[in-house]
C-alpha positions as CSV (number, residue, x, y, z in Angstrom):
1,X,-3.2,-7.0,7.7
2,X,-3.1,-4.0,5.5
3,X,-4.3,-0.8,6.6
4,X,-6.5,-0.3,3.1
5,X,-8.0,-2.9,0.7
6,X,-5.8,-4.5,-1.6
7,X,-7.8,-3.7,-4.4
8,X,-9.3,-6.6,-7.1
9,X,-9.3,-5.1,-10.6
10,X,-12.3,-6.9,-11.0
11,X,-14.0,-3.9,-9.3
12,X,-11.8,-1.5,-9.8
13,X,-12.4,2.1,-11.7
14,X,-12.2,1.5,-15.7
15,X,-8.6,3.5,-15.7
16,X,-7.2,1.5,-12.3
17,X,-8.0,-1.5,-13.8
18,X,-6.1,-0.8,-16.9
19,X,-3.2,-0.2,-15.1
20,X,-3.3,-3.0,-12.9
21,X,-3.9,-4.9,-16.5
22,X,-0.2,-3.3,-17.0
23,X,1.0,-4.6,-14.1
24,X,-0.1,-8.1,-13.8
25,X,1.2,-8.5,-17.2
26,X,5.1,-7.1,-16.5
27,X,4.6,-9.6,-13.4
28,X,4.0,-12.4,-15.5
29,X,0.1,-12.6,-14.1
30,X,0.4,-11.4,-10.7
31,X,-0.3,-7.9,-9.3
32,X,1.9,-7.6,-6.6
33,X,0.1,-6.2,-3.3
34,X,1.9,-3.1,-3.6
35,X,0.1,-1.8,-6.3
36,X,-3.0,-3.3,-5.5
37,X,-3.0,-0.9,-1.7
38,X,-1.8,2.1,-4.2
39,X,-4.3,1.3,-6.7
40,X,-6.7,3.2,-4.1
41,X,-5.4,6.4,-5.5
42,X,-5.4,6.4,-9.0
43,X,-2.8,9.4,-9.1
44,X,-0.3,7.4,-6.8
45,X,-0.7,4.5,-8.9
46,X,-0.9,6.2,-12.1
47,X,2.4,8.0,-10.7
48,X,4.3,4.8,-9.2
49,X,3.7,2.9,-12.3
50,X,4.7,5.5,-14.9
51,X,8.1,6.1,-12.7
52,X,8.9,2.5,-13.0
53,X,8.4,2.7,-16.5
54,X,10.7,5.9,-17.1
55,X,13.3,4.3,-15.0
56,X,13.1,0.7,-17.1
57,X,15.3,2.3,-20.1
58,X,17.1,4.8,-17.6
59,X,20.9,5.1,-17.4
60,X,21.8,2.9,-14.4
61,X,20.5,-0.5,-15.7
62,X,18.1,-2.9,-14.3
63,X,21.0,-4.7,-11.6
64,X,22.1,-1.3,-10.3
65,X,19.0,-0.1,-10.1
66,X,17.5,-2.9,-8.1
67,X,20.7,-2.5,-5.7
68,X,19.6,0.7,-5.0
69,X,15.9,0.0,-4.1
70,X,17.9,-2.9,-2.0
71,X,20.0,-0.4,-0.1
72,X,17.4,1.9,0.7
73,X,14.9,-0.9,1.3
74,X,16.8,-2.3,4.3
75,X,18.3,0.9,5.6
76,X,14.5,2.2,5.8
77,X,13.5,-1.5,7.4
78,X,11.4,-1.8,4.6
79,X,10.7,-5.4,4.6
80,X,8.3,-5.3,1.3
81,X,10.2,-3.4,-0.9
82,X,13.8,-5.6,0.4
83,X,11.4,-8.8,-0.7
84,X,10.4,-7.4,-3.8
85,X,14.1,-6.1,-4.8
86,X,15.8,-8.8,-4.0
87,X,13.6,-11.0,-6.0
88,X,13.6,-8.8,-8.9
89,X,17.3,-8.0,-8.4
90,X,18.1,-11.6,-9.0
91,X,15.8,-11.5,-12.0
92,X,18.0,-9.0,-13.5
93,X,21.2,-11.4,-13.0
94,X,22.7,-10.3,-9.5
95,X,23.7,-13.4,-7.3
96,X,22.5,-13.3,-3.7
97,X,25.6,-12.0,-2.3
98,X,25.7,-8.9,-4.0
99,X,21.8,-8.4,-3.1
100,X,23.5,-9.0,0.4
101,X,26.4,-6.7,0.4
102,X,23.7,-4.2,-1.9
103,X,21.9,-3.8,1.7
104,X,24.6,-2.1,3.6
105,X,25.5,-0.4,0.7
106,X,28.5,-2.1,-0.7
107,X,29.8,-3.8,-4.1
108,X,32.6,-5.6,-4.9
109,X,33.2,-2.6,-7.4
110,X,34.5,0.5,-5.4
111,X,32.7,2.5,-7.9
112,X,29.2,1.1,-7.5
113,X,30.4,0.8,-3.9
114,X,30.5,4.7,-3.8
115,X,27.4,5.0,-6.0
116,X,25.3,2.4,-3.4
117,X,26.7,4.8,-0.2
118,X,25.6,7.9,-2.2
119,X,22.3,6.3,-2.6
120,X,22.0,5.5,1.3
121,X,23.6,9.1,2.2
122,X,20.5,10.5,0.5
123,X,18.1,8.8,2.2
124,X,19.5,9.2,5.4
125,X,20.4,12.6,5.1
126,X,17.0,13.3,3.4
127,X,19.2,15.1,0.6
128,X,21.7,17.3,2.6
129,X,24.9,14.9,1.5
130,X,27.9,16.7,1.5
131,X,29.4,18.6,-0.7
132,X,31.6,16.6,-2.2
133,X,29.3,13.7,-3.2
134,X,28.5,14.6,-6.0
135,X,31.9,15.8,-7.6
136,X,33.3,12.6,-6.5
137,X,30.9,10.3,-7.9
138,X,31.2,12.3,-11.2
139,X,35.6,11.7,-10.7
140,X,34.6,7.9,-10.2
141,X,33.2,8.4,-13.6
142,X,29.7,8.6,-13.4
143,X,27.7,10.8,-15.1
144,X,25.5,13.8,-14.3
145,X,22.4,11.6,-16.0
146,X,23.3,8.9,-13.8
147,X,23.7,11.3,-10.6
148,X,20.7,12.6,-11.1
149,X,18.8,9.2,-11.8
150,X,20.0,7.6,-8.8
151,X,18.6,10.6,-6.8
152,X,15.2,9.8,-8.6
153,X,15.6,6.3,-7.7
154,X,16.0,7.0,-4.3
155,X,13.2,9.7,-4.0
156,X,11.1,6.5,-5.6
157,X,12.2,4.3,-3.1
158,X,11.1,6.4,-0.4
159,X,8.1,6.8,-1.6
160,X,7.2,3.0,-2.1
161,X,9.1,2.3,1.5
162,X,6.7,4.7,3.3
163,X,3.7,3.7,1.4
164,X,4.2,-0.6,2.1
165,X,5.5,0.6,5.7
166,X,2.5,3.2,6.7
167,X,0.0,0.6,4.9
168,X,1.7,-2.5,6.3
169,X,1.1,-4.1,3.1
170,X,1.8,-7.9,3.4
171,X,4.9,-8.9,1.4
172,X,4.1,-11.2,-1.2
173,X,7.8,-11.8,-2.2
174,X,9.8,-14.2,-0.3
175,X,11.5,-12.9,2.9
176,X,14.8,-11.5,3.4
177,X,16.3,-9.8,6.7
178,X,18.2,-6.9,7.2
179,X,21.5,-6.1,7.7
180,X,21.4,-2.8,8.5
């Protein structure tokens, strides 16, 4: 049981339900229980909506970016966002086994591979990655845009991770377990 209401926009504040409006209509008329625990802050869900929107045209694509969420979903035992990911991962044309080897960190590609471990180093490590992270990922050919997105994308993820793990919002997204 969640730890807050899961709110109805039904009786939700004029602006809240607007955004849930948003939301229930890019989730083909649901409103996941995420946003409906942070739709009691209006900033956060303001904030948590308008970040996923930025990073819906950003430089790392919808499948990379969902592998991401994935690796830092299951290294943070997040078992909502892992649900959600996955499900949305496989949305955006990944096959199950790369949502699998997405969780440790892996990809067939050694430079999404390196991109993924990046992504999990930061999380981890709360920032502090080595030195040399970065000027290898740019040598692997990535770019400073996409550098700096995934670091975004991982700041995002933690924020989402904490908020469905403090809440205990229940996942609404079928199941997956970690590998991690």
């Amino acid at each position: 049981m969640t730890r807050v209401p899961l709110i109805d926009p039904a009786a939700a504040q004029p602006a809240v339900a607007a955004t849930l409006g948003k939301i229930e209509s890019a989730f083909g008329g649901v409103i996941p229980n995420m946003f409906r625990a942070t739709a009691n802050s209006p900033a956060a869900l303001k904030s948590m909506w308008a970040s996923f929107g930025a990073f819906s045209t950003g430089a790392l694509g919808a499948a990379l970016t969902e592998q991401i969420a994935v690796a830092v979903a299951d290294l943070n035992r997040c078992a909502y966002c892992l649900a959600a990911h996955t499900a949305l991962g496989q949305q955006a044309g990944l096959d199950p086994a790369a949502l699998t080897a997405a969780q440790q960190g892996r990809a067939d590609d050694p430079k999404t591979e390196a991109l993924l471990g990046f992504a999990r180093d930061l999380a981890d490590r709360r920032g502090a990655v080595d030195e040399q992270a970065v000027p290898g990922l740019l040598a692997l050919g990535w770019t400073e845009e996409q550098v700096v997105e995934t670091i975004a994308q991982v700041a995002l993820n933690l924020f989402t991770n904490t908020l469905n793990i403090a809440l205990e919002v229940p996942v609404d997204f079928p199941e997956v377990p970690f590998r991690s």
